[in-house]
ZADO-1210 file (C-alpha; in nm, 4 decimals, padded with zeros to 6 digits):
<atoms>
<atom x="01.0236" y="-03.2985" z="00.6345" code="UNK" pos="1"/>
<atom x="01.4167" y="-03.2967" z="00.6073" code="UNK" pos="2"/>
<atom x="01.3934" y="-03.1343" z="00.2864" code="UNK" pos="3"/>
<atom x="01.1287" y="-02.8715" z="00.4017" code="UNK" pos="4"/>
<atom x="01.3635" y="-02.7751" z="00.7200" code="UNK" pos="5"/>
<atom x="01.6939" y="-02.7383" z="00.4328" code="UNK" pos="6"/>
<atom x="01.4888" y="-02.5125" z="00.2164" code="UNK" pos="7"/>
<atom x="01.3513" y="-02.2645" z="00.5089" code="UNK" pos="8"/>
<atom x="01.7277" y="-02.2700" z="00.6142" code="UNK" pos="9"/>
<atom x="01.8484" y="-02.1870" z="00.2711" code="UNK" pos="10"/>
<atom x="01.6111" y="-01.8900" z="00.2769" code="UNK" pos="11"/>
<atom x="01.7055" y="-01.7352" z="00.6363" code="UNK" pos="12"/>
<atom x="02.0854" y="-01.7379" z="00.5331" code="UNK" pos="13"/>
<atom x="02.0167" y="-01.5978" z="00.1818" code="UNK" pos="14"/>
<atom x="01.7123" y="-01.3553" z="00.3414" code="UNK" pos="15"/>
<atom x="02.0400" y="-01.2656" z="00.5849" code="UNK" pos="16"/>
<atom x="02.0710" y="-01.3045" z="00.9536" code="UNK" pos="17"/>
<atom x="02.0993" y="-00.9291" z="01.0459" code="UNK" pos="18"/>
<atom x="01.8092" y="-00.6739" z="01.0239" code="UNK" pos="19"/>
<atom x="01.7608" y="-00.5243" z="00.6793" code="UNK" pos="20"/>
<atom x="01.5255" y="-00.2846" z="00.5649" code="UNK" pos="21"/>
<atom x="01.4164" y="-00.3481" z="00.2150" code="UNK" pos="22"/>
<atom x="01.3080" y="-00.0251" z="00.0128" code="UNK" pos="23"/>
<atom x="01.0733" y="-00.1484" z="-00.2929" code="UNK" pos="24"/>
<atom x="00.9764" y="00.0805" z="-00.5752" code="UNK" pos="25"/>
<atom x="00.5834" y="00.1166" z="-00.7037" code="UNK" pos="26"/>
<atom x="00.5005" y="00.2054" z="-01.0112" code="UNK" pos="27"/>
<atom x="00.1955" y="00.3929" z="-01.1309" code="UNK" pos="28"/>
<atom x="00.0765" y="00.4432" z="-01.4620" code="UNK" pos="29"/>
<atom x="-00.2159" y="00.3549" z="-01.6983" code="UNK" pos="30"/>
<atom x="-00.4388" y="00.5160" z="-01.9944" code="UNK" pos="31"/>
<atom x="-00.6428" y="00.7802" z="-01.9067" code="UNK" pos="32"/>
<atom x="-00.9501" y="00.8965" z="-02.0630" code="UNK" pos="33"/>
<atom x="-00.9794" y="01.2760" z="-02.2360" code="UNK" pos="34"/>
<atom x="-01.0534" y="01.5323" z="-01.9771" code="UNK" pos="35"/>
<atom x="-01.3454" y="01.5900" z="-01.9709" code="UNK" pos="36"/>
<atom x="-01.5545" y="01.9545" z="-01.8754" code="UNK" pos="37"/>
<atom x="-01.6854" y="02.0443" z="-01.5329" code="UNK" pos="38"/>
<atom x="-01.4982" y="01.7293" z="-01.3525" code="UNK" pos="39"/>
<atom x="-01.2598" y="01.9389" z="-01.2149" code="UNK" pos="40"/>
<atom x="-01.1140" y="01.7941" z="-00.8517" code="UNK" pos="41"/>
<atom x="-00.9404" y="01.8764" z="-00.5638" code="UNK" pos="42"/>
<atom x="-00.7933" y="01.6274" z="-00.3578" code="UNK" pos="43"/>
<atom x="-00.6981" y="01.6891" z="00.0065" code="UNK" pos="44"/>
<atom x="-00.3978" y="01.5320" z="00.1535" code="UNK" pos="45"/>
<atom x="-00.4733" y="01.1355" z="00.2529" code="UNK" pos="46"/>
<atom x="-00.4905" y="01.1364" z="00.5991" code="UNK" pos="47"/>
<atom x="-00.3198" y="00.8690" z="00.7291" code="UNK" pos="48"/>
<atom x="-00.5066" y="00.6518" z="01.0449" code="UNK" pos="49"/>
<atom x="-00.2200" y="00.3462" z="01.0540" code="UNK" pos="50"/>
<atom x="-00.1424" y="00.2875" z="01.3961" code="UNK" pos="51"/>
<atom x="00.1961" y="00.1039" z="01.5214" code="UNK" pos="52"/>
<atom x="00.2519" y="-00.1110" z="01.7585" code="UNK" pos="53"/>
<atom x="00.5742" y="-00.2201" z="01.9340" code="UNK" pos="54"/>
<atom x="00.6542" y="-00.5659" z="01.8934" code="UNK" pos="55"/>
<atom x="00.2758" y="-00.6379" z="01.7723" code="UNK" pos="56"/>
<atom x="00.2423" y="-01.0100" z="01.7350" code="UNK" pos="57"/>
<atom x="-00.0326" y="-01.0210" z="01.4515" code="UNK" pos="58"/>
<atom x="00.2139" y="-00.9558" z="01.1596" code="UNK" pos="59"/>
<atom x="-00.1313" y="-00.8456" z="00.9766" code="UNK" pos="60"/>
<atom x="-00.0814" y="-00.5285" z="01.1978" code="UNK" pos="61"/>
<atom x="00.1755" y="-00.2305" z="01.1363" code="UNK" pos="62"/>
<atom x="00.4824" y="-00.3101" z="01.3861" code="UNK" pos="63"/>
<atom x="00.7989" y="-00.0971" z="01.3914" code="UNK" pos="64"/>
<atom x="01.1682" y="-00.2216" z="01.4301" code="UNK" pos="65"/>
<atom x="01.2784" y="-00.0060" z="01.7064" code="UNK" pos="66"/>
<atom x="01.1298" y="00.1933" z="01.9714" code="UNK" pos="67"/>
<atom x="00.7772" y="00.3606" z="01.8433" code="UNK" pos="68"/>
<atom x="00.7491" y="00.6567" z="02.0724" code="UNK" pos="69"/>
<atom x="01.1192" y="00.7567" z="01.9432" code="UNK" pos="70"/>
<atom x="00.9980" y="00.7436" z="01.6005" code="UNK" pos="71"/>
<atom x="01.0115" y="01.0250" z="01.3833" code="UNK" pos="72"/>
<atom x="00.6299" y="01.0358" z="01.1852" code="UNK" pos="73"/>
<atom x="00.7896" y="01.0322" z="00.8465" code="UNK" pos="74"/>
<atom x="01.0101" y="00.7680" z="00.9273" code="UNK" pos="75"/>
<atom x="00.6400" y="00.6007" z="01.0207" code="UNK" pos="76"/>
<atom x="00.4957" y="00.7434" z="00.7080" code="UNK" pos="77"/>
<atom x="00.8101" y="00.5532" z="00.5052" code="UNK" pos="78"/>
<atom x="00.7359" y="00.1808" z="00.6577" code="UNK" pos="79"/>
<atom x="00.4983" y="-00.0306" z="00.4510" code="UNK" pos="80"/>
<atom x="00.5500" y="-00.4146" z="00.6114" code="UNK" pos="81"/>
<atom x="00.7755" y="-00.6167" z="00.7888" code="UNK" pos="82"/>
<atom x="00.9422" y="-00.9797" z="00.7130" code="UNK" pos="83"/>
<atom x="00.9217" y="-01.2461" z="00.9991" code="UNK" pos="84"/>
<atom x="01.1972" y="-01.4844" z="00.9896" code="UNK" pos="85"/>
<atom x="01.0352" y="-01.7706" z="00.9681" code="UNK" pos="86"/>
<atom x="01.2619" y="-02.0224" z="01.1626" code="UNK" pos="87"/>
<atom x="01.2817" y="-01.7954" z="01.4958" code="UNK" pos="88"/>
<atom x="00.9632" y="-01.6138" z="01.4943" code="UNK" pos="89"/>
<atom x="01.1599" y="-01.2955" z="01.5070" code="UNK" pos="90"/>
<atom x="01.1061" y="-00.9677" z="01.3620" code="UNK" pos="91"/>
<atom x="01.3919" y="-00.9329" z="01.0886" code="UNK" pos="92"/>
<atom x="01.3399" y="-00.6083" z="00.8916" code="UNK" pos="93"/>
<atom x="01.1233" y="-00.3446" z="00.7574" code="UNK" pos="94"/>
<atom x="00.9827" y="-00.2683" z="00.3956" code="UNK" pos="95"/>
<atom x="00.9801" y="00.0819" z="00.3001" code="UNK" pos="96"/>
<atom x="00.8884" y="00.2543" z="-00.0274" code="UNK" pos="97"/>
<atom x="01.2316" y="00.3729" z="-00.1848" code="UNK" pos="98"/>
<atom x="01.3510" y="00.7384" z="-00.1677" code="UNK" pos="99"/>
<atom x="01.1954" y="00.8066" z="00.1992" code="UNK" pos="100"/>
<atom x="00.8346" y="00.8246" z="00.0013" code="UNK" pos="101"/>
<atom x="00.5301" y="00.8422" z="00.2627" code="UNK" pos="102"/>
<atom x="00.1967" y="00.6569" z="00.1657" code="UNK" pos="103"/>
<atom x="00.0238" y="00.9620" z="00.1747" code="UNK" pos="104"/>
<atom x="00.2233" y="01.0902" z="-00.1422" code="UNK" pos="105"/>
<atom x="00.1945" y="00.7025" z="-00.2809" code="UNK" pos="106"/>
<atom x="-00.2132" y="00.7186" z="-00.1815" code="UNK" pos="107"/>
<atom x="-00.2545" y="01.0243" z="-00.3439" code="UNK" pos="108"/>
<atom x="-00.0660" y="00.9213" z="-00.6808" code="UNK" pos="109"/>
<atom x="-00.3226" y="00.6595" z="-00.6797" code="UNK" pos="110"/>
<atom x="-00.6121" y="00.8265" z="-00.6436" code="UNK" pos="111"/>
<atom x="-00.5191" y="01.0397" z="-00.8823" code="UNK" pos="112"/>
<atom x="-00.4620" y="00.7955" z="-01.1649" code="UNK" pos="113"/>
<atom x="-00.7704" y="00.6113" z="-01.0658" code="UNK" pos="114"/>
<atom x="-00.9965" y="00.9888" z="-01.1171" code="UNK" pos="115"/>
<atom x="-00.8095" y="01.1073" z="-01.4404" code="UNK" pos="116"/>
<atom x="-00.8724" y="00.7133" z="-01.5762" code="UNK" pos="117"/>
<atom x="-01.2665" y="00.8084" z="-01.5540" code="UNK" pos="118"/>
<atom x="-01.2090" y="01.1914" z="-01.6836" code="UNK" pos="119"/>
<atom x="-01.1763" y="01.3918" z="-01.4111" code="UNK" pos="120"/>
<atom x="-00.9044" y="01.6857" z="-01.4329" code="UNK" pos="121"/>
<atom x="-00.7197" y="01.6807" z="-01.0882" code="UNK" pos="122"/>
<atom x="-00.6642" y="02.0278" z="-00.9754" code="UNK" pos="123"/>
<atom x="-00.4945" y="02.2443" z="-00.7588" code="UNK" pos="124"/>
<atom x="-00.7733" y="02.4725" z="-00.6302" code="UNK" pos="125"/>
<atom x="-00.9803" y="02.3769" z="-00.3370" code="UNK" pos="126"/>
<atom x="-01.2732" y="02.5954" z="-00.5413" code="UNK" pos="127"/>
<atom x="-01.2941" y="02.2954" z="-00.7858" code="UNK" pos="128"/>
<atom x="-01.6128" y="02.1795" z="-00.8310" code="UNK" pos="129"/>
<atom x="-01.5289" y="01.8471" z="-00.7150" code="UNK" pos="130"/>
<atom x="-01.3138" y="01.6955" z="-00.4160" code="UNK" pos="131"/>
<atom x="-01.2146" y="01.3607" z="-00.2928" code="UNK" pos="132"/>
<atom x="-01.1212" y="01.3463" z="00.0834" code="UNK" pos="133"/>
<atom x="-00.9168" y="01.0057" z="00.1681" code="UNK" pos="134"/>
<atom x="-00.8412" y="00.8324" z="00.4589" code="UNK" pos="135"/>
<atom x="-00.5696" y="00.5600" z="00.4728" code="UNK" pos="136"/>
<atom x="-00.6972" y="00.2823" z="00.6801" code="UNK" pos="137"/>
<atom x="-00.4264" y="-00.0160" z="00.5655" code="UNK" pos="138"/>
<atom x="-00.1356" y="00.0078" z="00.3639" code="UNK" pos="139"/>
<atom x="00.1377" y="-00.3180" z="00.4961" code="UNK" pos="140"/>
<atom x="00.2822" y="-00.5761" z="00.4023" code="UNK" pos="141"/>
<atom x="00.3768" y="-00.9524" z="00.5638" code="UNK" pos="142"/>
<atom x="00.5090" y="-01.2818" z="00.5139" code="UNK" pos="143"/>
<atom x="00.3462" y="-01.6057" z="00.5677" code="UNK" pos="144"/>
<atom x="00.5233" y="-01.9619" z="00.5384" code="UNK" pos="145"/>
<atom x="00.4292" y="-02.2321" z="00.3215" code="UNK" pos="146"/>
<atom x="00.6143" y="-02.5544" z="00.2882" code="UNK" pos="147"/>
<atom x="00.8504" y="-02.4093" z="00.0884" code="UNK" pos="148"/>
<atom x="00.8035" y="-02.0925" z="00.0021" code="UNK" pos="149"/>
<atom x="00.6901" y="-01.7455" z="00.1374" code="UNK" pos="150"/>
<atom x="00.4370" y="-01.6206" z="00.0270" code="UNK" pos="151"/>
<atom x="00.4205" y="-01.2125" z="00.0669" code="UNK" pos="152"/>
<atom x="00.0852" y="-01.0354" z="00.1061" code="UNK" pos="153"/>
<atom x="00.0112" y="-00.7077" z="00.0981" code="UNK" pos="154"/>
<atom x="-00.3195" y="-00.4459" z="00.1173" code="UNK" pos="155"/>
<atom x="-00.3958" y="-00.1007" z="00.0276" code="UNK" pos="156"/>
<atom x="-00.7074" y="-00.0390" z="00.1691" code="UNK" pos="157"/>
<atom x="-00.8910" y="00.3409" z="00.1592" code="UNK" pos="158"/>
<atom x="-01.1973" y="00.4724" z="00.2629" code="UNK" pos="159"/>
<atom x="-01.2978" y="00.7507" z="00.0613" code="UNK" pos="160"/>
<atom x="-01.5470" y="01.0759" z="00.0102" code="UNK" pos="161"/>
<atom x="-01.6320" y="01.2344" z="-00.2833" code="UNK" pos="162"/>
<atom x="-01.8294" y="01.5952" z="-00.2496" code="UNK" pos="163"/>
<atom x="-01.9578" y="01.7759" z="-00.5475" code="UNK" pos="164"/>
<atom x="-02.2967" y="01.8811" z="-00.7237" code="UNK" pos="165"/>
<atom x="-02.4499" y="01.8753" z="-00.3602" code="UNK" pos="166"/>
<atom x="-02.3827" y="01.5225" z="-00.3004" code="UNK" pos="167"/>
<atom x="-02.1491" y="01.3253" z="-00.1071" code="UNK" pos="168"/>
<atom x="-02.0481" y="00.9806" z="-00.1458" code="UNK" pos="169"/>
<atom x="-01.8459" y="00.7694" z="00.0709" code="UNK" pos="170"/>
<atom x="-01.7258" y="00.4071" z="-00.0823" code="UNK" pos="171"/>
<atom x="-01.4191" y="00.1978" z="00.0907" code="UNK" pos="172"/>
<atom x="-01.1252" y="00.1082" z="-00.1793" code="UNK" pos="173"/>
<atom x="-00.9021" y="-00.1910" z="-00.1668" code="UNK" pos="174"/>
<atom x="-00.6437" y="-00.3602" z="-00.3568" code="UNK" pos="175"/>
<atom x="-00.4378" y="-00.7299" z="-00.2257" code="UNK" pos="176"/>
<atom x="-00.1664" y="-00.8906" z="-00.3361" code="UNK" pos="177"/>
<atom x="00.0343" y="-01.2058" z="-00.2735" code="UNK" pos="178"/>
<atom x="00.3921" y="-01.3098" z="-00.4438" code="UNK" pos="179"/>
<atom x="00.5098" y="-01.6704" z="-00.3850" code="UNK" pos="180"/>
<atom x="00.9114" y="-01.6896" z="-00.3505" code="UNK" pos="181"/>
<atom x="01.1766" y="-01.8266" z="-00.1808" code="UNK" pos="182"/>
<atom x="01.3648" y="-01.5009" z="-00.1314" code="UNK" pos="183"/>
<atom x="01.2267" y="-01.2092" z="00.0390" code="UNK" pos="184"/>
<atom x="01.3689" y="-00.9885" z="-00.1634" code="UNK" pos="185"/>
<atom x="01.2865" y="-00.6112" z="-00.2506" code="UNK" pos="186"/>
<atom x="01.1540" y="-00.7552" z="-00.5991" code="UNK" pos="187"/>
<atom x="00.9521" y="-00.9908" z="-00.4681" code="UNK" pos="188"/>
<atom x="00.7874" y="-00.7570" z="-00.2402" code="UNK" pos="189"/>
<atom x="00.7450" y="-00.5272" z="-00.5073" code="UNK" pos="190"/>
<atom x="00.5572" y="-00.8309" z="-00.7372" code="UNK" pos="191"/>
<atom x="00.3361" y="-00.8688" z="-00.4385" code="UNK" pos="192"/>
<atom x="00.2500" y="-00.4647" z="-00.3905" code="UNK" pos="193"/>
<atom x="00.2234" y="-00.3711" z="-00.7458" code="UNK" pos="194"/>
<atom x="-00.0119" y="-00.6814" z="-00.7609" code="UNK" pos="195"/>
<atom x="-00.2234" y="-00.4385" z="-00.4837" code="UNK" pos="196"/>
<atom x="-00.1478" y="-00.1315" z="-00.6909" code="UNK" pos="197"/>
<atom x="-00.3602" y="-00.2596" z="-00.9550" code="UNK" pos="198"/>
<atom x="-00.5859" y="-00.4225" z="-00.7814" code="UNK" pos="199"/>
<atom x="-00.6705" y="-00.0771" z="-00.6249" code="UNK" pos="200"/>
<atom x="-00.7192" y="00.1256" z="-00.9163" code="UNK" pos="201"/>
<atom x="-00.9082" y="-00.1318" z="-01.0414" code="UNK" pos="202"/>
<atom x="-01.1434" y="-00.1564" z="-00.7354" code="UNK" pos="203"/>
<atom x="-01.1631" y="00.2353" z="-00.7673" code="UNK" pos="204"/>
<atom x="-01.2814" y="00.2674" z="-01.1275" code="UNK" pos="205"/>
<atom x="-01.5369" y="00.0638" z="-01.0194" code="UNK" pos="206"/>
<atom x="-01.6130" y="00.2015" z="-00.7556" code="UNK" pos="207"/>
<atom x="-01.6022" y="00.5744" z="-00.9464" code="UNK" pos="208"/>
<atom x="-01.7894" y="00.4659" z="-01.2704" code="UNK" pos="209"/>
<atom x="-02.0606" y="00.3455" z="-01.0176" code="UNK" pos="210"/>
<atom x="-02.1053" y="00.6774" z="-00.7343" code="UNK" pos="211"/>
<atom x="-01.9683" y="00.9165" z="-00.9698" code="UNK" pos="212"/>
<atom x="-02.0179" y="01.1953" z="-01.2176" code="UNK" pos="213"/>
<atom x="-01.8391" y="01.0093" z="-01.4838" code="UNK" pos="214"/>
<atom x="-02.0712" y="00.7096" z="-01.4193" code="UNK" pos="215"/>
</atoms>
């Protein structure tokens, strides 16, 4: 027990006693297939249904680290988790994507990838013969304790429609991930998202080679 109680209080004065927002980076990339004709698609800007709390206790939820009704929306848009410190209970900082990025544009990238990986040509024209309406239902991140070490979990979870050839199809999309560290560092949180990242586009090629044209 002594030795679990030094190592949680080696990680709250490395994690820092002060508030700190942490800013993590996502990459997306992958092989796509050739284009292919007549899967032309348009998608419409993820709409984003996250709601924030203040001071929400369930770290599973989206809480903010200030007032929420003074919030700016893109400011909202930016925050992707928070980190608990895990001696006090107390709400210790927020994790943001880097360079004031919103999840929409991050949701978006990702859908993307995930259509051009099964052939479809994204374009710019709402006249495309296909288009993909998204709705961001969870995109956070949190911290939960283990005996020694955090372990940070995150979701990117999307319900979806895809209209074309008279048909519409709606299918739900999620990716999870979970890094084990002793640090809460920006890294580590980025292990534990881009461990959701592919996860996601995984889940959506699936999901895509079953409902549609491609599949």
């Amino acid at each position: 027990m002594k030795q679990i109680f030094v190592c949680l209080l080696l990680v709250y004065v490395v994690s820092g006693c002060a508030t700190i927002d942490r800013e993590v980076s996502l990459g997306v990339s992958g092989t796509i297939k050739p284009p292919a004709d007549g899967l032309d698609v348009y998608i419409e800007q993820p709409e984003n249904l996250r709601v924030f709390h203040q001071n929400q206790k369930d770290i599973k939820k989206p809480s903010y680290n200030g007032y929420v009704r003074d919030a700016a929306q893109a400011d909202l848009d930016n925050v992707i988790g928070r980190f608990v410190n895990p001696i006090t209970g107390d709400m210790q900082g927020v994790i943001r994507l880097e360079n004031k990025q919103s999840v929409q544009e991050k949701v978006e990238k990702l859908i993307s990838l995930g259509l051009a990986r099964q052939g479809y040509v994204v374009s710019d024209s709402d006249r495309a013969p296909y288009k993909v309406r998204v709705v961001i239902d969870e995109f956070w991140g949190w911290n939960e304790d283990g005996e020694v070490t955090f372990e940070l979990n995150s979701v990117i979870r999307c319900s979806i429609e895809l209209v074309g050839q008279g048909e519409v199809v709606n299918f739900e999309v999620s990716g999870r991930g979970v890094s084990r560290a002793m640090v809460a560092s920006a890294s580590n949180w980025e292990e534990s998202y881009q461990l959701a990242v592919e996860d996601f586009l995984n889940e959506l090629e699936m999901a895509l080679q079953d409902h549609g044209a491609s599949g």
